[in-house]
ZANU-200854 format. One record per atom (N, C-alpha, C): atom name; residue in one letter; x, y, z. Coordinates in nm, 3 decimals. Layout:
{CA A {X Y Z}},
...
//
This chain:
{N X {5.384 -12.740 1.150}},
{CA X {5.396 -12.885 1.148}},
{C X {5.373 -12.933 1.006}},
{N X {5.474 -12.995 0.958}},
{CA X {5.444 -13.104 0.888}},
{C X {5.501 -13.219 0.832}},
{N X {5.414 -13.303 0.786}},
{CA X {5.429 -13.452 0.775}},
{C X {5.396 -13.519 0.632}},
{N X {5.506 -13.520 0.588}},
{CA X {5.498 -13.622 0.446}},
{C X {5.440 -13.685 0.407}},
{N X {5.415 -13.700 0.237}},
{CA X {5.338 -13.851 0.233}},
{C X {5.327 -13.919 0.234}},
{N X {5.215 -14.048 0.267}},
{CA X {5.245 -14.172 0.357}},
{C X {5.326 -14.185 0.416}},
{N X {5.359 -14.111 0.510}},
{CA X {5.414 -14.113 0.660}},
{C X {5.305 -14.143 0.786}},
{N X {5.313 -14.221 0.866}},
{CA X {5.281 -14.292 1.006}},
{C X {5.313 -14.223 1.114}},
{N X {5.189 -14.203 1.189}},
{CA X {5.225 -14.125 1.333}},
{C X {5.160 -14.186 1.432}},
{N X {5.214 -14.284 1.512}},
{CA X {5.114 -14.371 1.574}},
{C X {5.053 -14.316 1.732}},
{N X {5.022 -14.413 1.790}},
{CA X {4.903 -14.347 1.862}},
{C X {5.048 -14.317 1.962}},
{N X {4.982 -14.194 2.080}},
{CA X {5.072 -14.141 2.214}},
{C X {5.198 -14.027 2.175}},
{N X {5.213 -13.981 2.000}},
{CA X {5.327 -13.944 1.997}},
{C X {5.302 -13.782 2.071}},
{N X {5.396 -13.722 2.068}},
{CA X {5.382 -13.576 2.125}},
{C X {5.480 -13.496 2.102}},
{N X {5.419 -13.363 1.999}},
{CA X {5.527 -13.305 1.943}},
{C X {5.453 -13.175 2.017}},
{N X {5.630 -13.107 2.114}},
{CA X {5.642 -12.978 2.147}},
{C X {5.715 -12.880 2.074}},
{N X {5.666 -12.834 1.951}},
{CA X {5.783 -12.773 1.926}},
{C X {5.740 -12.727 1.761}},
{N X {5.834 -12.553 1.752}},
{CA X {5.738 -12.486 1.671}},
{C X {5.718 -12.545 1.559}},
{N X {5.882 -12.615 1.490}},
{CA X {5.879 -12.572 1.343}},
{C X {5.900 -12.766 1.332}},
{N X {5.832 -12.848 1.294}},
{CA X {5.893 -12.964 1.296}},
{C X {5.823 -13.027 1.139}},
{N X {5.947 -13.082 1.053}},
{CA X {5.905 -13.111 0.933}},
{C X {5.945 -13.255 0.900}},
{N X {5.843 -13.362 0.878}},
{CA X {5.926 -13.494 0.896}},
{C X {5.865 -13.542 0.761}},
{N X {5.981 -13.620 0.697}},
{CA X {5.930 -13.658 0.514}},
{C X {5.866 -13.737 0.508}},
{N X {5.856 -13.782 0.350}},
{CA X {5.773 -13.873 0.316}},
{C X {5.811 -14.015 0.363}},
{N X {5.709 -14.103 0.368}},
{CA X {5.735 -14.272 0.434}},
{C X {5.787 -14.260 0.520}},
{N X {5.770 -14.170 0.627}},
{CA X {5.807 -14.145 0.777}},
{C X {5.710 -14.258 0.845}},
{N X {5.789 -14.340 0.952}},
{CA X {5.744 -14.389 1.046}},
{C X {5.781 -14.338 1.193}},
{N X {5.666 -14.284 1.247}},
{CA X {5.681 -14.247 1.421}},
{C X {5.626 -14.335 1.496}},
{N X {5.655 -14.419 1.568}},
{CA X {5.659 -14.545 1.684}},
{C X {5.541 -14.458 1.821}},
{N X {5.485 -14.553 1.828}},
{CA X {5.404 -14.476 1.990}},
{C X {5.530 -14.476 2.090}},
{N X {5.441 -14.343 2.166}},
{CA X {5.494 -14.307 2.245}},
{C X {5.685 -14.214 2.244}},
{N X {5.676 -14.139 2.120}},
{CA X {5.815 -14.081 2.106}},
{C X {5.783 -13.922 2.121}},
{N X {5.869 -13.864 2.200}},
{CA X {5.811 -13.743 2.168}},
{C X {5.930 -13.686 2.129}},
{N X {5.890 -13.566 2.064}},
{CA X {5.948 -13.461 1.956}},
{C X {5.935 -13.327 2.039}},
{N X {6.020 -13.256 2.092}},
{CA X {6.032 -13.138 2.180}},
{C X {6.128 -13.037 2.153}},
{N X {6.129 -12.899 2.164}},
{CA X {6.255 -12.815 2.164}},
{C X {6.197 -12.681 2.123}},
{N X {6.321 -12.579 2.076}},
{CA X {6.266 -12.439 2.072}},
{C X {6.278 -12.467 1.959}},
{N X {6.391 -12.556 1.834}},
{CA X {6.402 -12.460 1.729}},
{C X {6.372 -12.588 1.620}},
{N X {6.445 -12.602 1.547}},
{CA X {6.409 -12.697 1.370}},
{C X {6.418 -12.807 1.453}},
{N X {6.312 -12.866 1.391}},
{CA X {6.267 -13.085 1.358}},
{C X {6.281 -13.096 1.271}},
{N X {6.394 -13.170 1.191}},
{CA X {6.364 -13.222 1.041}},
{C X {6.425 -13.330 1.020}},
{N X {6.360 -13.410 0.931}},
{CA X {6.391 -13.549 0.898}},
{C X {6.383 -13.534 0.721}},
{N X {6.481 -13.608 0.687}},
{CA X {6.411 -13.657 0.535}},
{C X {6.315 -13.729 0.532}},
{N X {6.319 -13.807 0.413}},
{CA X {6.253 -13.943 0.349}},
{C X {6.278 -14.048 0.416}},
{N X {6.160 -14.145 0.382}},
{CA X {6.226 -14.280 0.460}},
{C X {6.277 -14.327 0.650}},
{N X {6.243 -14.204 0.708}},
{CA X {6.257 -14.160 0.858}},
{C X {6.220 -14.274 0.944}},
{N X {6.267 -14.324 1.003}},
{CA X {6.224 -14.449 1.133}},
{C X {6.241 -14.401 1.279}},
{N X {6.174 -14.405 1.334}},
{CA X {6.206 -14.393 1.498}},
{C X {6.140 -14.477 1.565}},
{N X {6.195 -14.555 1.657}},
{CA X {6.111 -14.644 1.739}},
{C X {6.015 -14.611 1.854}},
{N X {5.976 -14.712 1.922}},
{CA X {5.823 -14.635 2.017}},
{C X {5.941 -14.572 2.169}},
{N X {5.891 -14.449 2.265}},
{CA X {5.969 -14.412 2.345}},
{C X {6.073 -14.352 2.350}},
{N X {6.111 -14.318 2.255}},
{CA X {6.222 -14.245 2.197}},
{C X {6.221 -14.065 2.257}},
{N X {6.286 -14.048 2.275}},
{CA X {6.304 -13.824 2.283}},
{C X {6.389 -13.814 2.200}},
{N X {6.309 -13.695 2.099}},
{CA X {6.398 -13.637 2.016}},
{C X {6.392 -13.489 2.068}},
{N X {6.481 -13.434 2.089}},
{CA X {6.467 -13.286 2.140}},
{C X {6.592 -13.192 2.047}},
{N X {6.505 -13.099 2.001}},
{CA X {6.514 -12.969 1.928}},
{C X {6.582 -12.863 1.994}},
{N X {6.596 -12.821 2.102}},
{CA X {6.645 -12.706 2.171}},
{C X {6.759 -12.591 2.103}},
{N X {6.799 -12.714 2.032}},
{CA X {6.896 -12.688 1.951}},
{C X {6.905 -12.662 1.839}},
{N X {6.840 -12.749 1.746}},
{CA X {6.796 -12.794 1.611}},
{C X {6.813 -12.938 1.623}},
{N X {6.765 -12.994 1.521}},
{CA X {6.794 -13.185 1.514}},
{C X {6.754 -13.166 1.372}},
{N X {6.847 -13.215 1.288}},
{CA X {6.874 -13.243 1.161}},
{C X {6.898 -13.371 1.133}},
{N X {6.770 -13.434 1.042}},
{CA X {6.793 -13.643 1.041}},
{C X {6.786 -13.649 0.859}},
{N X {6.888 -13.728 0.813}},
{CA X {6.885 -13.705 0.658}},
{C X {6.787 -13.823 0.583}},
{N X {6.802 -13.896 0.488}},
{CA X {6.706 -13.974 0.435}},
{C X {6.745 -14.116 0.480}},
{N X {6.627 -14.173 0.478}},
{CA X {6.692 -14.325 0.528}},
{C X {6.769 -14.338 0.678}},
{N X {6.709 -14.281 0.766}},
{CA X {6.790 -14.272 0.908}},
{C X {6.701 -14.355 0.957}},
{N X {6.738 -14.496 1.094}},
{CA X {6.637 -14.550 1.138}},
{C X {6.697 -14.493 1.319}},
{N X {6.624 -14.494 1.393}},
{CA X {6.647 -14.446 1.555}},
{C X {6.569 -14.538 1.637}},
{N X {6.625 -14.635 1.654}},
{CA X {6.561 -14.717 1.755}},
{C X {6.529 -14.716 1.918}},
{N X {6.473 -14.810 1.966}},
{CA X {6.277 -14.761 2.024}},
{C X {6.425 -14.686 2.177}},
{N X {6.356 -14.600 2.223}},
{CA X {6.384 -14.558 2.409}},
{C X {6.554 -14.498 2.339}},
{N X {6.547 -14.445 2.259}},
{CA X {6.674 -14.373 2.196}},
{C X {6.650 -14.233 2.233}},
{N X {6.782 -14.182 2.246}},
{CA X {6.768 -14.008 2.327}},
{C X {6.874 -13.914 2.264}},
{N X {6.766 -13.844 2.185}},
{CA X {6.885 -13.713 2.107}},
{C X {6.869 -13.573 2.217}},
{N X {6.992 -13.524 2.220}},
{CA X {6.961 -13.409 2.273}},
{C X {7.038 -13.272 2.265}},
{N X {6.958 -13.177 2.236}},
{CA X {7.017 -13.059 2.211}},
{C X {7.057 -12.917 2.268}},
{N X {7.052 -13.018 2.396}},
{CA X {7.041 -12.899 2.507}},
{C X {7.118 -12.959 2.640}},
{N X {7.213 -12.897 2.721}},
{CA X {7.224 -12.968 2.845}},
{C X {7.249 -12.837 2.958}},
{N X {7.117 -12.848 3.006}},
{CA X {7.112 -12.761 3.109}},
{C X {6.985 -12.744 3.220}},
{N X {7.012 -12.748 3.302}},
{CA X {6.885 -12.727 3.413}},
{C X {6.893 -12.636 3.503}},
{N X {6.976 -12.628 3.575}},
{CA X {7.029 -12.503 3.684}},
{C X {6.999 -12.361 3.637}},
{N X {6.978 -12.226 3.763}},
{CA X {6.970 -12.122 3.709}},
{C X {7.090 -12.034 3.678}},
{N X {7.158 -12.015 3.572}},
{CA X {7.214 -11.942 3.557}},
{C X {7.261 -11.812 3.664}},
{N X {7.166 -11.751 3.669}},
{CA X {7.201 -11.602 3.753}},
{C X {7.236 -11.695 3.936}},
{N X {7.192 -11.769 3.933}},
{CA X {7.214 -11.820 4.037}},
{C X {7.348 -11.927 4.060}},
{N X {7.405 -11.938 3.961}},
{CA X {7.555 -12.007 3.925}},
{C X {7.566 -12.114 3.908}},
{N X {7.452 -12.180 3.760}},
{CA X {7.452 -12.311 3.744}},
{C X {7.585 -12.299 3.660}},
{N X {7.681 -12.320 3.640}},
{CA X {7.785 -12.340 3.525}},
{C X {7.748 -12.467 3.397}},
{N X {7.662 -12.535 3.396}},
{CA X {7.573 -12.663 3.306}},
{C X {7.448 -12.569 3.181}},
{N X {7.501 -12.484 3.115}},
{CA X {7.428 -12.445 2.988}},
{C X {7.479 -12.451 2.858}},
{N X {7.396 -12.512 2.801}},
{CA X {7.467 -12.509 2.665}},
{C X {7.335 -12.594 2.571}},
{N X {7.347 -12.565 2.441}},
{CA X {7.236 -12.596 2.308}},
{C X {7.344 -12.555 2.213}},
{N X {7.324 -12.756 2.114}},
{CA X {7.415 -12.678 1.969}},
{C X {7.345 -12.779 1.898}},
{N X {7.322 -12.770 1.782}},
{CA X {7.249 -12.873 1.715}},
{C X {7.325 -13.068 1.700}},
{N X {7.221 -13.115 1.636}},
{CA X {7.267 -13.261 1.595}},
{C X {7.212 -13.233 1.469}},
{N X {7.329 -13.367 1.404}},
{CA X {7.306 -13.341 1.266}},
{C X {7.318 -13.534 1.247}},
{N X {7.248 -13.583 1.193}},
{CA X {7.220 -13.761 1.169}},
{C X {7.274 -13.727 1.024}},
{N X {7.347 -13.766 0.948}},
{CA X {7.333 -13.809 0.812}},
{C X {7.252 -13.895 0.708}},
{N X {7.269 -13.924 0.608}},
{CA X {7.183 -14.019 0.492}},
{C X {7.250 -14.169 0.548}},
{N X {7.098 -14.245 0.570}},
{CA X {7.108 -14.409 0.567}},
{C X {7.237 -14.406 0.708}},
{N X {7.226 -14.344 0.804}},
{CA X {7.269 -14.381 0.959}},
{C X {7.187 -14.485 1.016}},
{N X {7.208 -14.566 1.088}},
{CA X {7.134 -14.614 1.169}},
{C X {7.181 -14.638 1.356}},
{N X {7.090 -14.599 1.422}},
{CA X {7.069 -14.620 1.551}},
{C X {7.049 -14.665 1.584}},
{N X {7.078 -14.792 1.618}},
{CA X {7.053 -14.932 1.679}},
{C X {6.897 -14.979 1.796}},
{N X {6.970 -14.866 1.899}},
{CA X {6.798 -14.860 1.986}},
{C X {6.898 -14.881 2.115}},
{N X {6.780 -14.781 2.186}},
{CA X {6.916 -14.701 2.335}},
{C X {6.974 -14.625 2.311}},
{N X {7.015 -14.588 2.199}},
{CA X {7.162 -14.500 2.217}},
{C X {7.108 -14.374 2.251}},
{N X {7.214 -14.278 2.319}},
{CA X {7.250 -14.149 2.353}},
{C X {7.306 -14.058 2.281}},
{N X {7.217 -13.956 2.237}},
{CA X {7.315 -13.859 2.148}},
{C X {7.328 -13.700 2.215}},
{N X {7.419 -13.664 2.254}},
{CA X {7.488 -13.583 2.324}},
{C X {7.462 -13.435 2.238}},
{N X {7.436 -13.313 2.290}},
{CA X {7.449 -13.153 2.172}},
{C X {7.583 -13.165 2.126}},
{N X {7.572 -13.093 2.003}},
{CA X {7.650 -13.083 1.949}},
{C X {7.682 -13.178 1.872}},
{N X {7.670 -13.331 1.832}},
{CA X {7.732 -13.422 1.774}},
{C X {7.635 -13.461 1.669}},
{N X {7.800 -13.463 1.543}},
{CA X {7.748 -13.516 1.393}},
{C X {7.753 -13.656 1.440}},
{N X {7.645 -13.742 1.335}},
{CA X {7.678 -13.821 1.335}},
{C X {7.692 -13.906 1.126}},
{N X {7.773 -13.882 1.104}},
{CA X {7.835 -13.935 0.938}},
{C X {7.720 -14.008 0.863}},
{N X {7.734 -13.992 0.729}},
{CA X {7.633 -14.034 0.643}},
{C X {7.623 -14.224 0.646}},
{N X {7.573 -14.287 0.670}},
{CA X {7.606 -14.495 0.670}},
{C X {7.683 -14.523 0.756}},
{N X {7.695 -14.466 0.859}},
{CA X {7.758 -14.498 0.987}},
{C X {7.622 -14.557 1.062}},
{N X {7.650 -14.639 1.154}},
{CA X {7.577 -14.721 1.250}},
{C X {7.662 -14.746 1.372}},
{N X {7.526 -14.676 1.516}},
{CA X {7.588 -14.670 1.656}},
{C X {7.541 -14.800 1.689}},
{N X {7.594 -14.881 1.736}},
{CA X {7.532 -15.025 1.819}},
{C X {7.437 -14.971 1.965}},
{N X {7.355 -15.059 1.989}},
{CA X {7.268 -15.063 2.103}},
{C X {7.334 -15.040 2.240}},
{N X {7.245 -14.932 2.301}},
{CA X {7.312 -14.876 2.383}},
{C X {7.421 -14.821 2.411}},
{N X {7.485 -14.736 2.308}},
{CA X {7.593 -14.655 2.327}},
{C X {7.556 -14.535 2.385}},
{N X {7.669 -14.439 2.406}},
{CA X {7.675 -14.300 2.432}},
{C X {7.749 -14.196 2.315}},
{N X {7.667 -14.156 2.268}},
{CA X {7.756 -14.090 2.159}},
{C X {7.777 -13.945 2.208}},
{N X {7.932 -13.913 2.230}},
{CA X {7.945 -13.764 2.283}},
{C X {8.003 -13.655 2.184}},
{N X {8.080 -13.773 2.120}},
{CA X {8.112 -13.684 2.017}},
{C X {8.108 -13.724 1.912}},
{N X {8.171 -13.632 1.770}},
{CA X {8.103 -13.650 1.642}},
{C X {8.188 -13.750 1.549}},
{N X {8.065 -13.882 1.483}},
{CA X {8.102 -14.007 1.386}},
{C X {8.110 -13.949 1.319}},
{N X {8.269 -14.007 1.238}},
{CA X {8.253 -13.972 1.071}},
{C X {8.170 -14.101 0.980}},
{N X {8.152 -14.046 0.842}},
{CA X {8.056 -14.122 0.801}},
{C X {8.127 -14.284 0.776}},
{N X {8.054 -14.386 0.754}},
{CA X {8.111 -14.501 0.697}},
{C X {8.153 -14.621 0.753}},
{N X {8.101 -14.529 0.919}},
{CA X {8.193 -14.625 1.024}},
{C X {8.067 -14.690 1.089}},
{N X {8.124 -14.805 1.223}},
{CA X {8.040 -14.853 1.314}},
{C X {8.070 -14.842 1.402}},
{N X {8.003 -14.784 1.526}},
{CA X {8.051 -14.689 1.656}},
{C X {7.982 -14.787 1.752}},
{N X {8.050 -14.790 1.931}},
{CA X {8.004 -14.870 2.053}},
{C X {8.062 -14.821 2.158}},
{N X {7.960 -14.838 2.247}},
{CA X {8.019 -14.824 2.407}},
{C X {7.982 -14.684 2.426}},
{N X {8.040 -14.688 2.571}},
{CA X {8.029 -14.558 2.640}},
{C X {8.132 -14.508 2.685}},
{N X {8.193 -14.395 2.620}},
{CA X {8.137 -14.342 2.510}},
{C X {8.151 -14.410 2.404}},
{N X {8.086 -14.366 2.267}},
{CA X {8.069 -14.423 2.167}},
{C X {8.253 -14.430 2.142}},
{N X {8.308 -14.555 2.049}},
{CA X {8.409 -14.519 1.991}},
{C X {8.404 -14.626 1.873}},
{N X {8.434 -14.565 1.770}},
{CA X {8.468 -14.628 1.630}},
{C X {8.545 -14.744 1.627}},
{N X {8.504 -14.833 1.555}},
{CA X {8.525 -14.966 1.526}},
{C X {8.642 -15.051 1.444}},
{N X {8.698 -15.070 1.434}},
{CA X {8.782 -15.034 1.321}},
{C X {8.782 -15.220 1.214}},
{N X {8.795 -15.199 1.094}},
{CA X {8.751 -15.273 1.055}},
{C X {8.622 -15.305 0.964}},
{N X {8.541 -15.241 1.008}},
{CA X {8.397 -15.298 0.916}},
{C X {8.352 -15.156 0.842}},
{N X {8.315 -15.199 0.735}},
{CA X {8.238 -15.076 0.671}},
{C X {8.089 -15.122 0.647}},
{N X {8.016 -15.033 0.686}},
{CA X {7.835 -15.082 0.708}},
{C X {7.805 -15.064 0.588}},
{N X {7.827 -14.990 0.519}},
{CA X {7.809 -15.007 0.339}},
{C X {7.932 -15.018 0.251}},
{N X {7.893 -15.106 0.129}},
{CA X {7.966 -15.091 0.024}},
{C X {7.915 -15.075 -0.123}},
{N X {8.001 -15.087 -0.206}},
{CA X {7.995 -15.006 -0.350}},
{C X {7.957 -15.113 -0.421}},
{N X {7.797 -15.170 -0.375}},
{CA X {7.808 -15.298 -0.539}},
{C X {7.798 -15.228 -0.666}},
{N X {7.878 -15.326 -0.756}},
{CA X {7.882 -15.340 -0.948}},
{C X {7.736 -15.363 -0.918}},
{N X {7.724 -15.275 -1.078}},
{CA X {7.576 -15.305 -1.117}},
{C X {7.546 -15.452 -1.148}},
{N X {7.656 -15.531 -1.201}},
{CA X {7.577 -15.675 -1.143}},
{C X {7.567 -15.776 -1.027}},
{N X {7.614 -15.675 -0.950}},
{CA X {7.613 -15.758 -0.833}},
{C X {7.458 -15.682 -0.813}},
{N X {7.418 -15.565 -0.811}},
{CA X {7.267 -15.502 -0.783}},
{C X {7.167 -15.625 -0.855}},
{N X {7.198 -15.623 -0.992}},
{CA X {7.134 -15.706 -1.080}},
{C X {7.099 -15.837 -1.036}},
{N X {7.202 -15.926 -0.982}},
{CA X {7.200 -16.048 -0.943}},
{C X {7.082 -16.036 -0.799}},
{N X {7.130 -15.964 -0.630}},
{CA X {7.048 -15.876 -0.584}},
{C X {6.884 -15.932 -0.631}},
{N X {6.874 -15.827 -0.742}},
{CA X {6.727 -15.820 -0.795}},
{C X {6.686 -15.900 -0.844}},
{N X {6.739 -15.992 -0.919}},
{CA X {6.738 -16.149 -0.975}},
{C X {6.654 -16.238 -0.858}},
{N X {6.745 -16.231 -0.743}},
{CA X {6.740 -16.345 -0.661}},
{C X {6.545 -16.272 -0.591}},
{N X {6.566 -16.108 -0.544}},
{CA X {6.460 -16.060 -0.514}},
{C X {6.295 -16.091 -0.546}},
{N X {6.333 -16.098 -0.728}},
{CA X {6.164 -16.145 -0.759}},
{C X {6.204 -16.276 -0.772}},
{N X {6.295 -16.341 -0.786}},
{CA X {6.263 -16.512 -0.757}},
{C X {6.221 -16.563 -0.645}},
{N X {6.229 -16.488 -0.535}},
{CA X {6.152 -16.549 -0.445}},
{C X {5.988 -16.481 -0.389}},
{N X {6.002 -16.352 -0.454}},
{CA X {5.842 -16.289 -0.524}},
{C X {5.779 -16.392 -0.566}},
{N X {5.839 -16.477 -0.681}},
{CA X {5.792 -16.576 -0.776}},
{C X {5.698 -16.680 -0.707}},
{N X {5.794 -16.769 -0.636}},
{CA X {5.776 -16.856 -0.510}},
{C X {5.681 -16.838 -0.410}},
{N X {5.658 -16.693 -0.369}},
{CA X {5.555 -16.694 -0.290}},
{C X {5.446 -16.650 -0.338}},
{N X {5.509 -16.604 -0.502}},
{CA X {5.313 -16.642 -0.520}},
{C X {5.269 -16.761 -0.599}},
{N X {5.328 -16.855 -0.588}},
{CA X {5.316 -16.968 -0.616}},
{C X {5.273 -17.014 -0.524}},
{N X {5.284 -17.024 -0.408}},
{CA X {5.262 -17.070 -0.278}},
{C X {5.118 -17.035 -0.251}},
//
């Protein structure tokens, strides 16, 4: 186990599972648990909301800046039945979240599925299969949006301006 610096693990969380590595300025929400046989990993900057399952069975791979909102369900495994006894329902393949994704809160993430680097699933979807990056995904099943891009490419003065406006209102409230 381990856990980054200044990273947050609030009260009720519960991690099953061998190898789980979550980065720095990680926030874990009560009540989420973290379960599976194989890799937990998160970058930097990590969010998950309270109630959440993240399950490993598979692997679960979350890149920097990913937020996963609260009663959200990754999963890397779909199987319960006994095999020798003729469940035909087995299967484990990893998830892979990209850099600065976000998960709205609810959503479903299915084994096996990428989900693209600044892509964002809306609340309560089903994601079965794999987002490319850039997009904004809905419904059940999830399907791509067409039209909006969740990030774009500001000029450095548009950042500048941005940061301008940022400590001017720094300014203001400590004036206040």
């Amino acid at each position: 186990l381990f856990i980054g610096d200044y990273s947050d693990i609030w009260e009720g969380v519960k991690i099953y599972s061998p190898n789980v590595r979550i980065g720095d300025y990680s926030i874990v929400q009560n009540s989420v648990n973290i379960q599976g046989h194989k890799t937990f990993q998160t970058g930097h900057n990590f969010w998950v909301g309270s109630g959440s399952i993240l399950n490993s069975s598979g692997g679960l791979f979350i890149g920097n800046n990913v937020g996963i909102g609260a009663r959200s369900e990754i999963y890397t495994h779909g199987y319960h039945g006994e095999l020798i006894e003729g469940c035909a329902i087995n299967t484990t393949a990893p998830v892979n979240i990209g850099d600065n994704a976000w998960l709205a809160g609810s959503v479903y993430v299915a084994p096996g599925v990428n989900i693209g680097k600044n892509s964002i699933i809306l609340m309560q979807s089903n994601v079965t299969k794999s987002i490319p990056p850039n997009v904004m995904a809905r419904g059940n099943p999830a399907k791509v949006m067409d039209g909006f891009e969740p990030y774009k490419t500001p000029t450095i003065f548009e950042k500048v301006k941005l940061m301008s406006g940022f400590l001017n209102d720094f300014a203001n409230e400590l004036k206040s």
